[in-house]
Every structure is written in structure tokens, then in C-alpha cells.
DRENVEX-275874 format. One line per 3 residues: number of its first residue (from 1); their letters; for each residue x, y, z of C-alpha. Coordinates in nm, 2 decimals. Example, Ala and Ser with C-alpha at 12.3 -4.5 7.8 and 13.67 -1.06 7.14 Angstrom:
1 = AS = 1.23:-0.45:0.78 | 1.37:-0.11:0.71
# end
This chain:
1 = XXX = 5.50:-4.74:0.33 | 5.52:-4.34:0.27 | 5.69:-4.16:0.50
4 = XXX = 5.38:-3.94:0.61 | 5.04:-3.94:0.53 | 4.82:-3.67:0.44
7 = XXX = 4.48:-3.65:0.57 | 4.22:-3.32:0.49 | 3.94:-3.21:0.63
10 = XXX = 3.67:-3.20:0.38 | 3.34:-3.08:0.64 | 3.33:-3.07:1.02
13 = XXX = 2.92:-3.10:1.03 | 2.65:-3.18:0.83 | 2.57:-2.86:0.70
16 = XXX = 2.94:-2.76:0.62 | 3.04:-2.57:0.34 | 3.16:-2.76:0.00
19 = XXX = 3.38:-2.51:-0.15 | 3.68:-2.56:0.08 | 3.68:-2.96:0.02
22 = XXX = 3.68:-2.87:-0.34 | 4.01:-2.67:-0.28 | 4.17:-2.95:-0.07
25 = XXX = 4.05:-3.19:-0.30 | 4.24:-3.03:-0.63 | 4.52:-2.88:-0.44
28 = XXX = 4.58:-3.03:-0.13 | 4.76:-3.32:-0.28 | 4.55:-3.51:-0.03
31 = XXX = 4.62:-3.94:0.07 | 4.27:-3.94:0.22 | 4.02:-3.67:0.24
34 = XXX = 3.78:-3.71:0.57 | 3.42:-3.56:0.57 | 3.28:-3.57:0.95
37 = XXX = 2.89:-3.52:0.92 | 2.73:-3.60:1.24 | 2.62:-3.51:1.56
40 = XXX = 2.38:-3.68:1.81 | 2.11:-3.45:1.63 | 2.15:-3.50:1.26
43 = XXX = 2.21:-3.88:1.33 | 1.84:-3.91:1.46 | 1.70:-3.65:1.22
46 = XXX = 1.87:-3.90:0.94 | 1.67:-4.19:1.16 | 1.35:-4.02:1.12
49 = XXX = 1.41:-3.95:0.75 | 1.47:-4.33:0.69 | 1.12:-4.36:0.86
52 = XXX = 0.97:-4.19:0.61 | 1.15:-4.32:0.32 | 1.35:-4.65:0.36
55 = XXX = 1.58:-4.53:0.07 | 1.68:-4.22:0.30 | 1.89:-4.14:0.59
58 = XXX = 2.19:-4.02:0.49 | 2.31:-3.71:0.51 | 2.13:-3.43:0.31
61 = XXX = 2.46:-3.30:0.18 | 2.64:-3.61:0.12 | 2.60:-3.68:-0.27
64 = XXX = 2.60:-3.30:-0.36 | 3.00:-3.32:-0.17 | 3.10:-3.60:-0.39
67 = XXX = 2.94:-3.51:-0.71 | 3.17:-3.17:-0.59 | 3.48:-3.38:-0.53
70 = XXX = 3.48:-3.73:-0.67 | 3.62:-3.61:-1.03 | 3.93:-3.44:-0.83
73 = XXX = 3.98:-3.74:-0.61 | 3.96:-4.02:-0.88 | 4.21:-3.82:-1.06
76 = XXX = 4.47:-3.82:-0.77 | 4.39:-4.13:-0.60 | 4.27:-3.99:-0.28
79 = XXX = 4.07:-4.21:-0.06 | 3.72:-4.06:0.08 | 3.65:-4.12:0.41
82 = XXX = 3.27:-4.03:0.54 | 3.03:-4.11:0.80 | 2.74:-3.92:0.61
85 = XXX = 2.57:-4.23:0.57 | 2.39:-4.17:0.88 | 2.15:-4.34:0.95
88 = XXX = 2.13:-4.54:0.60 | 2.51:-4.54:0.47 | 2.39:-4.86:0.27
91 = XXX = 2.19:-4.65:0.06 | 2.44:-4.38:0.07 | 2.68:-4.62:-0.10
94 = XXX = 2.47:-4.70:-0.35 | 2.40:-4.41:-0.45 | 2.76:-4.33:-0.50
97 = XXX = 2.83:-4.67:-0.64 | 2.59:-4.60:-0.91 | 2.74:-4.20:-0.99
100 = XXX = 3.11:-4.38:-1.03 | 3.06:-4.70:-1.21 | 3.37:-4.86:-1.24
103 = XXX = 3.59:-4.60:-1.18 | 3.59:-4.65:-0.80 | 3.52:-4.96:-0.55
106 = XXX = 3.28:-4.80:-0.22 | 3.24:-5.00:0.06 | 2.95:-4.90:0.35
109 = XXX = 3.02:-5.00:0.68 | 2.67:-5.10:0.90 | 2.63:-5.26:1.23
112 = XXX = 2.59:-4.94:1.45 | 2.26:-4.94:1.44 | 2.17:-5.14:1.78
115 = XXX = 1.79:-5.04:1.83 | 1.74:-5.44:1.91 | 2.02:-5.47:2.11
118 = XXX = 1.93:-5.21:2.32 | 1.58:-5.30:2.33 | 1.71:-5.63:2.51
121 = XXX = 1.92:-5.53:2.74 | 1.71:-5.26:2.89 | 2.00:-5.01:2.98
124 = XXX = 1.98:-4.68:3.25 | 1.96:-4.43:3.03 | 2.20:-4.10:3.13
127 = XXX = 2.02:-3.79:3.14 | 1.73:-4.00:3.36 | 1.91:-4.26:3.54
130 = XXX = 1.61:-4.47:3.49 | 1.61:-4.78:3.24 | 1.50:-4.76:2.84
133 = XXX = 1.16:-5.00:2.95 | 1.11:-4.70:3.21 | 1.03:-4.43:2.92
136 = XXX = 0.67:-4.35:2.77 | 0.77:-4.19:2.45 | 0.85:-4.44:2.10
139 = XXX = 1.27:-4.54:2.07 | 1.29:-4.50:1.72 | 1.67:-4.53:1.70
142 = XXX = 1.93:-4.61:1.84 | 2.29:-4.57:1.71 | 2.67:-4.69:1.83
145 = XXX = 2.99:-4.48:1.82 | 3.19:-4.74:1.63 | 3.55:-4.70:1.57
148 = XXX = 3.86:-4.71:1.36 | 3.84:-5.09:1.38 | 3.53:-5.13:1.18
151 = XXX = 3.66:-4.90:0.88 | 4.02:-5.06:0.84 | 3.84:-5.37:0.65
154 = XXX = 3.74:-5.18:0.41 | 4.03:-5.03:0.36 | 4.23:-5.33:0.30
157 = XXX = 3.96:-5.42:0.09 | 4.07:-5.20:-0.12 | 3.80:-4.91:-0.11
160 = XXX = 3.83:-4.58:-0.24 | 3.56:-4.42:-0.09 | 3.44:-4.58:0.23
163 = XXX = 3.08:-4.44:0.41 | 3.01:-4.52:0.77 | 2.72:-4.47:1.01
166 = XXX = 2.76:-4.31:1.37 | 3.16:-4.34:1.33 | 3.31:-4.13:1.60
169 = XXX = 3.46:-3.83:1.45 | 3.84:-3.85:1.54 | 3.78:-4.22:1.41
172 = XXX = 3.74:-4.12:1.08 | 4.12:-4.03:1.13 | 4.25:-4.29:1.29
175 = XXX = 4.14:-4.59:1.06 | 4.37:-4.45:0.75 | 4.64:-4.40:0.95
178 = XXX = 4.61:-4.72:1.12 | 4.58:-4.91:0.81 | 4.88:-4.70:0.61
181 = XXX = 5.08:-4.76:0.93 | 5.01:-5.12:1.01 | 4.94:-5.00:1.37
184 = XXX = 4.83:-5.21:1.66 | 4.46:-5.10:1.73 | 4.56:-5.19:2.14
187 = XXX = 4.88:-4.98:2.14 | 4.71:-4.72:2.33 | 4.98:-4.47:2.33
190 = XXX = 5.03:-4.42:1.92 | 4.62:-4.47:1.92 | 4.58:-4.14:2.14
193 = XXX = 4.82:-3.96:1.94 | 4.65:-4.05:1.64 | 4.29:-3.96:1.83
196 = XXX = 4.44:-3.63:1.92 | 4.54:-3.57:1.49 | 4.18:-3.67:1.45
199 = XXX = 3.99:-3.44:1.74 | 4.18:-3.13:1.57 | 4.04:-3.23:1.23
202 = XXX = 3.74:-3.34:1.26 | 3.57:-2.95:1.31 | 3.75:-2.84:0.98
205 = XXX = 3.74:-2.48:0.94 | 3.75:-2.46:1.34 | 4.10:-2.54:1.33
208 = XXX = 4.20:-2.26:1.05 | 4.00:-1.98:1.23 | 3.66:-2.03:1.19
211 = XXX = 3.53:-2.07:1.54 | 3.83:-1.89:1.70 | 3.76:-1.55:1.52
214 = XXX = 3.62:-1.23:1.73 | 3.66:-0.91:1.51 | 3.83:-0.70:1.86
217 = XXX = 4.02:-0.95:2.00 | 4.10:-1.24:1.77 | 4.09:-1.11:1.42
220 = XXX = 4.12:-1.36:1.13 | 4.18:-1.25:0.76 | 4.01:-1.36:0.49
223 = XXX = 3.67:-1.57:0.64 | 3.49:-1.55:0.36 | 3.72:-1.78:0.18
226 = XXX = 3.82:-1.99:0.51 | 4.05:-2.24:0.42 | 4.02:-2.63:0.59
229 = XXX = 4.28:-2.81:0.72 | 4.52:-3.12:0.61 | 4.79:-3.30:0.85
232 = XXX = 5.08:-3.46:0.76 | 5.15:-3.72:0.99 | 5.45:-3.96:1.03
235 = XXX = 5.45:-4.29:1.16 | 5.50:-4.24:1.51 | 5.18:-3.98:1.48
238 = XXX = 5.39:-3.68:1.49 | 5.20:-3.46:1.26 | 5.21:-3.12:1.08
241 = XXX = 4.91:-2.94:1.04 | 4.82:-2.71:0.77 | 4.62:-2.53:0.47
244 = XXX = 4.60:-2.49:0.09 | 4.82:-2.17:0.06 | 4.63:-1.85:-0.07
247 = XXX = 4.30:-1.95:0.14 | 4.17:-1.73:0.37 | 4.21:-1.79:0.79
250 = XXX = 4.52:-1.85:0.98 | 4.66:-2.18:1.17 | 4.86:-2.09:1.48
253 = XXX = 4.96:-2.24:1.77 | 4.66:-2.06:1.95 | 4.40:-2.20:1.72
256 = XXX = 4.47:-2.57:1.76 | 4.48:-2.50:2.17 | 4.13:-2.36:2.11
259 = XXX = 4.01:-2.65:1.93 | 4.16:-2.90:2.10 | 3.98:-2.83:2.42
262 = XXX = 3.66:-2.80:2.20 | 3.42:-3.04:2.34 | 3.65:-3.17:2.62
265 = XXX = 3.57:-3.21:3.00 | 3.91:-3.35:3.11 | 4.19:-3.31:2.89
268 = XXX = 4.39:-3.65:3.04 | 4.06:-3.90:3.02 | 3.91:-3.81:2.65
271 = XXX = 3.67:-4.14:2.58 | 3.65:-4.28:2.24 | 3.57:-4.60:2.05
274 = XXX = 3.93:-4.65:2.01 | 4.15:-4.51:2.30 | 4.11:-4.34:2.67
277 = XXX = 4.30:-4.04:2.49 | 4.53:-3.81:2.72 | 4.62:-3.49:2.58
280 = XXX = 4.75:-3.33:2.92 | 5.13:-3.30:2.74 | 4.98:-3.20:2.46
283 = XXX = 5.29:-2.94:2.28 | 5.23:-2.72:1.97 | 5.52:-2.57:1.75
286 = XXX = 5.49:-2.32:1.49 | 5.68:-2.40:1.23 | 5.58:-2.18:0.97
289 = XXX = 5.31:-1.96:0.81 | 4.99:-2.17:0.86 | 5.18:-2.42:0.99
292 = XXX = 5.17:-2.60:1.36 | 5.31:-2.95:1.47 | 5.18:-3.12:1.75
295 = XXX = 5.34:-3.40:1.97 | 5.29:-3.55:2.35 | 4.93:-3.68:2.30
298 = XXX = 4.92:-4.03:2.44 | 4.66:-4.27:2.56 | 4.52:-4.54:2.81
301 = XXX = 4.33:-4.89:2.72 | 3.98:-4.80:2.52 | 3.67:-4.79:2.73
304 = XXX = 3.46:-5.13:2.77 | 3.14:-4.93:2.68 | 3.03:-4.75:2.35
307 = XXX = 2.83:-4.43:2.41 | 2.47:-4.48:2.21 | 2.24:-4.18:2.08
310 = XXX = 1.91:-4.25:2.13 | 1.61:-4.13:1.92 | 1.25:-4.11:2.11
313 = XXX = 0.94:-3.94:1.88 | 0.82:-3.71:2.16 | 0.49:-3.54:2.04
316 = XXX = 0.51:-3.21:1.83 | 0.64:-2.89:1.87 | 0.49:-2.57:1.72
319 = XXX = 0.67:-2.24:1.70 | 0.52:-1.88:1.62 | 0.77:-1.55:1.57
322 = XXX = 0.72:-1.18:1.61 | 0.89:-0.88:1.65 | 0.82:-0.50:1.73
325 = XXX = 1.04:-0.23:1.73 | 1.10:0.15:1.86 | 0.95:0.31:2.17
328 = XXX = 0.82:0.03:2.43 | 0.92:-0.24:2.24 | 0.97:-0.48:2.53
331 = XXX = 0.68:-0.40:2.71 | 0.48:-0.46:2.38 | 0.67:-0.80:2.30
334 = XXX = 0.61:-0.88:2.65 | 0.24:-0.81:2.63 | 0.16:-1.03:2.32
337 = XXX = 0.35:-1.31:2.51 | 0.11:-1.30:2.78 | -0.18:-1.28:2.54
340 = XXX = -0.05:-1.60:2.40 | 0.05:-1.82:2.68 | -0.31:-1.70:2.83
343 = XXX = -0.49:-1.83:2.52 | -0.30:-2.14:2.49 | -0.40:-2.23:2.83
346 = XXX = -0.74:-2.09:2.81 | -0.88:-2.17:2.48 | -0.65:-2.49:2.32
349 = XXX = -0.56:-2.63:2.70 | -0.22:-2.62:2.69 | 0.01:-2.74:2.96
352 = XXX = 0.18:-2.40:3.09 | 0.50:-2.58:3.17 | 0.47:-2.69:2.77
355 = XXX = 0.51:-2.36:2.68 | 0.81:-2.14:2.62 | 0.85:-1.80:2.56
358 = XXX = 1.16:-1.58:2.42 | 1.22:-1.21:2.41 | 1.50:-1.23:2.12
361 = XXX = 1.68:-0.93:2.17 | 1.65:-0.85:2.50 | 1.85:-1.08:2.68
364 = XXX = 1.69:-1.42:2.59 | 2.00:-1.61:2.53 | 2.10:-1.55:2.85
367 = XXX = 1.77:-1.71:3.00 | 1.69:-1.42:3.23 | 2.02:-1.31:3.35
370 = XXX = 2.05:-1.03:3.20 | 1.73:-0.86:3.05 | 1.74:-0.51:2.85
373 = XXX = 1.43:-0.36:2.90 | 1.54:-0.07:2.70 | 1.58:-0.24:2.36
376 = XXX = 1.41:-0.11:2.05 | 1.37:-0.44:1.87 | 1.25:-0.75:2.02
379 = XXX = 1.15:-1.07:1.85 | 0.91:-1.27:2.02 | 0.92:-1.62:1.97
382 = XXX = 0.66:-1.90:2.17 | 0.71:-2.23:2.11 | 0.46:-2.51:2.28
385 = XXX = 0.44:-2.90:2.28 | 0.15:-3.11:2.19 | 0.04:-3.45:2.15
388 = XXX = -0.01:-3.40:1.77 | 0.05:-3.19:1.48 | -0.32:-3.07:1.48
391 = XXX = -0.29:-2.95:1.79 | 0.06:-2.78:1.78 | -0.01:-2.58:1.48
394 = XXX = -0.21:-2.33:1.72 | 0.10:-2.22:1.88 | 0.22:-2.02:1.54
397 = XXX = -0.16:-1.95:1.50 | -0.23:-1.79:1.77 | 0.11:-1.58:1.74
400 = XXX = -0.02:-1.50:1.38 | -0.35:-1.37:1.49 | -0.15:-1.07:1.68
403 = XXX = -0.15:-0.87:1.39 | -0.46:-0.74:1.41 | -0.51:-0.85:1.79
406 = XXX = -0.26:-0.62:1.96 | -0.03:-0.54:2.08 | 0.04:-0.24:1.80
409 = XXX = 0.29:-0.27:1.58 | 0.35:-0.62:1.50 | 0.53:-0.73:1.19
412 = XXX = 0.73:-1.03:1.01 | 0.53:-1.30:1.15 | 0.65:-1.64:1.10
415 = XXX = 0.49:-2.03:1.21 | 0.62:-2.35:1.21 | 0.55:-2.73:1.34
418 = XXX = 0.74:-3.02:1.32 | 0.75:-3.33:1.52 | 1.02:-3.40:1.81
421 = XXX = 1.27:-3.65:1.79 | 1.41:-3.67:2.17 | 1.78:-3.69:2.24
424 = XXX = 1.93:-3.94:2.53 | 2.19:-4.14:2.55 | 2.31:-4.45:2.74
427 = XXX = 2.60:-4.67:2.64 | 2.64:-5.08:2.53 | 2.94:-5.35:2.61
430 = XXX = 3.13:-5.31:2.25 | 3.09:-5.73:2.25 | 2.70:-5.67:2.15
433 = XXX = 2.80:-5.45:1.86 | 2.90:-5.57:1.51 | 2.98:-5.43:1.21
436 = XXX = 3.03:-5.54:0.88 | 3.17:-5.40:0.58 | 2.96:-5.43:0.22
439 = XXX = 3.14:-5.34:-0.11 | 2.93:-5.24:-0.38 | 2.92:-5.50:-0.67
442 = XXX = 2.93:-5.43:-1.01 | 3.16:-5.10:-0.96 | 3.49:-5.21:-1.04
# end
């Protein structure tokens, strides 16, 4: 058993940069390199892709980051650790299988995919209280949060690069160093720790600076070249946190407090697959340039439950974009917004309460708060629901048709339509979930 292990963190989100897992990969001198791909959004986008195209799902990215990293990690013998299989890591592994030959053994991991299960148990769903049978629109998906349990097979298997489905993010963490360590899976307190290592990695650049940085009051040198993070971490999941040296960002004490409240309600009751996490005593150390320990994360018995993302096709949505600029630019935005929203209704019959309308640049983000009447660009953007693709294409139309229509000056007109993909959730007893590990033949 090593003495610590080093984990990186190779993308915090689908749409992540590459470059910086490159760097890890050739110089971080990396055990296991972790790419975290997935949100409740990109996991049913993945879902409606796979509709389309049973050979597709996974994420967009995915093969262009191993093509980028795969000759570095073959070299060294660091194991890759992804859940940018989405919604289809089967074919995700495949397609990797078939790029490393024999050089490499991949393994998939399927089974949160529960779309039947959830079909028959009929479950409240959160945001409506009510139960799934109680909804109009088409489930088209609907995906588990599995957990470091499900990916230590295939590490004793023997896989080098392993690619999941909806694996909770700090899981992706957990399951190396549960299987390097030989941990107990119900020890709840070295399980929370680990969950904590995890929740600080999973965001990658976040960590270093990324998310932290405000140019007054938090400067950050050398963004443009943002370095991601690595942890060393020991066996009783004390870990050191750090970067490649000579990359740009900063790790500090300050940093990791910022992102380890990211995306927590209560600090002491943090729910995951694995553990009830409890980072309340939570201490950070610096230890040196770019360099922070952390200790005092502990943990309670795992939940009963796994939270499950569901995906509902919802009609379409079409978008329409606009902006004016100099004198009266507000009241002119504001003019061709109510030309609009009157000709949906009047001409196309559009629902009013299906339509929304944005002043971008004068306040919109703050959903009427705060409105600046006085601005000298504005960007108006409409957006409208519809039962069908036909009928949601008008919205850009009619927001096209302004430039010869009034109000004067319009310019950089832009349309869209796509279809929506609804986002609940709801959550399933972990004994109707079951996952299975598949290693790729042929590639060893």
C-alpha cells in the first residue's frame, strides 16, 4: 500500500477546459486522474442525444479529453476515472476501448439508469409534490446518483480507465481511495473525510482560483493559464492539496473555504450516495505556496434514498435577440418587446404567461429589482413556449421582422429553437438500483 495517494482533477463540468488535464496528466505525477462531467442538465441533454442516436450519450467532450491524455496516462500508469459516459457510458467505453487496443483494460459501469424503476413505483416528485403518474409531459429519463461502491469493482478488476454514468461527483474520489486503502464503504467517519477530498475536487479550477477571482477584491494571477488541482491523501484521509508548479491561479486556505461551501445548504448534513458528510470541523492549513491541508471532515450513516434526475420533453422553446444602443435605448428595447409579446398573442395565439421577455443590460439579471433606465445598450431577448417546433420558430421570427418594423435602430439579430427537456427530481430506495460493471473484451 503507498503511503498517499494522488488524485487530479482533470475537468469540473462538461464543457471544461483540456489543457490543464494535459498538464496534470504529464506533470502531476498523478495515481488517478478524475474527470467530473455532469450536472442534472448535461445528464438529460446526453438522454436526449441517445434518443436520437443509440450510439450517443456521452459526453461531447469526452473522447477529445482522452485522445488529449491517454498517451500521458498509459505512459505513467495513471488510472482515469470519469462519469462522461452520461447517459450512454457503454458506448463511451467502447469507443475508448477501440482508440487503446491492448494497451489499456476500460471497464463501463451501468445500472443508473432507472427510467423502469421509477416508472413502477410512481414516486412524489420534489419540485411538485405530486406523483411521476400525476405529470402530462413524456419521462424520457431518468438517472440515479450512484456511488463509490459501484466503481470499486472495476477497479479491482483491474481497469485503467473506468467511465460511469450519473456517478456523484465527490464519488469519483472516493472509490480510488477506497479501493487503494481497503476502506470499509460503512465507516462513515473516514467515508466523509474522503467525501469532503472529493467535494473540493470535483469543480477543478474552482479550487485553484477560478471561481473565487474578482479583479478589486480577490485578485488571482495568471487565469489565463489556471492551473487544476491534485491531493495527496494518506490513509486516514488527511490530504494535501495542490497544483502543477509554474501554472497560473493560487491555492490558499481562503479558496478551499469558498469551495467547500459551494453548492452546500448545511455544512454538518451534506447527502451523498456514500456518506451523510459533516464538514462543520472542517480545518485548513497552509502549508506552503499553493499548498493547503485539510483535516476534521467526518460523517454519519449514508442516506436510504438516492436522489434521481429526471428528464421530461416539455414542448419547444424559441428564442429571438436584439439590441439597440445610444439615446433612448431602453425605451426603444422596451417598445419592440411590447410589439412582440402583442403579436405573439394576437397573431400566432400565444399563451402570455408562455412568454418571457429580457432587457439584457438593464437590469435583467436581477429580474426587476433593479432596472437602469438610463443605459445606452440593451439587448432584447423574448423567448416563448410552444407545442411544436413549427410553432416556436415565430418567436425569433417575429423578433427578426423588427428590423424594418421599428423600433429604429435595431441591429445583431439573432433566432433560435430547440426542444425542452424538463428538469425534476425525486429520489429511489438504493435496494431498486443495480449496477454492474462491463470490461471491454478484446483490449488487453
Amino acid at each position: 500500500m503507498k503511503k498517499t495517494i494522488r488524485l487530479g482533477a482533470g475537468s469540473g463540468f462538461s464543457g471544461d477546459r483540456i489543457d490543464p488535464a494535459v498538464t496534470l496528466a504529464e506533470h502531476g505525477d498523478l495515481d488517478y486522474l478524475i474527470f467530473e462531467c455532469l450536472g442534472e442538465r448535461t445528464v438529460a441533454a446526453g438522454n436526449a442525444r441517445r434518443l436520437a442516436d443509440p450510439d450517443s450519450g456521452y459526453d461531447t467532450l469526452l473522447l477529445a479529453r482522452m485522445k488529449a491524455v491517454l498517451p500521458h496516462v498509459l505512459r505513467r500508469g495513471t488510472t482515469v476515472i470519469t462519469n462522461g459516459g452520461a447517459a450512454n457510458p457503454l458506448a463511451a467505453a467502447r469507443r475508448i476501448a477501440s482508440s487503446v487496443g491492448d494497451r489499456a483494460r476500460v471497464a463501463a459501469v451501468t445500472g443508473d439508469d432507472v427510467l423502469e424503476a421509477v416508472r413502477a413505483l410512481d414516486p412524489d416528485v420534489w419540485e411538485t409534490g405530486k406523483p411521476l403518474s400525476a405529470h402530462p409531459e413524456r419521462l424520457v429519463c431518468a438517472n440515479a446518483y450512484i456511488g463509490a461502491d459501484a466503481v470499486v469493482p472495476a477497479l479491482t478488476a483491474g481497469a485503467d480507465i473506468v467511465v460511469t454514468g450519473r456517478l456523484a461527483d465527490p464519488s469519483l474520489y472516493v472509490a480510488p481511495l477506497v479501493h487503494e486503502f481497503g476502506w470499509d464503504l460503512g465507516d462513515a467517519d473516514i467515508i466523509g473525510a474522503a467525501t469532503a477530498v472529493g467535494h473540493l475536487l470535483e469543480c477543478a479550477g474552482q479550487l485553484t482560483g477560478g471561481y473565487y477571482a474578482d479583479p478589486v477584491t480577490k485578485p488571482v494571477p495568471g487565469l489565463a493559464d489556471l492551473g487544476f488541482p491534485y491531493a495527496d491523501v494518506s490513509a486516514d484521509a488527511a490530504a494535501v492539496f495542490g497544483k502543477v508548479d509554474g501554472t497560473g491561479g493560487m491555492l490558499t486556505t481562503r479558496t478551499a473555504t469558498e469551495q467547500l461551501l459551494y453548492e452546500v445548504g448545511d455544512p454538518t448534513t451534506y447527502l451523498t450516495p456514500d456518506v451523510t458528510a459533516d464538514f462543520g470541523a472542517v480545518t485548513f492549513e497552509q502549508v506552503g505556496p499553493d499548498r493547503v491541508s485539510l483535516t476534521g471532515a467526518t460523517g454519519r450513516i449514508r442516506p436510504d434514498d438516492l436522489k434521481v434526475t429526471l428528464g421530461f420533453l416539455d414542448g419547444w422553446i424559441g428564442e429571438g435577440q436584439i439590441s439597440y444602443a445610444g439615446p433612448r435605448a431602453y425605451e426603444r428595447a422596451q417598445l419592440a418587446a411590447d410589439i412582440v409579446t402583442q403579436r405573439l398573442a394576437d397573431i400566432h395565439g400565444f399563451d402570455p404567461d408562455g412568454v418571457t421577455v429580457e432587457l439584457i443590460g438593464a437590469g435583467a439579471a436581477f429580474r426587476g429589482l433593479d432596472t437602469d433606465t438610463g443605459s445606452i445598450e440593451v439587448r432584447l431577448r423574448v423567448t416563448g413556449r410552444a407545442g411544436s417546433r413549427e410553432d416556436a420558430d415565430v418567436v425569433g421570427w417575429e423578433v427578426e421582422s423588427l428590423y424594418t418594423n421599428g423600433p429604429a435602430g435595431g441591429g445583431g439579430a439573432r433566432r433560435s429553437c430547440a426542444e425542452v427537456l424538463c428538469i425534476r427530481s425525486t429520489s429511489l430506495p438504493r435496494h431498486l438500483v443495480h449496477t454492474e460493471v462491463h470490461l471491454m473484451e478484446g483490449t488487453r
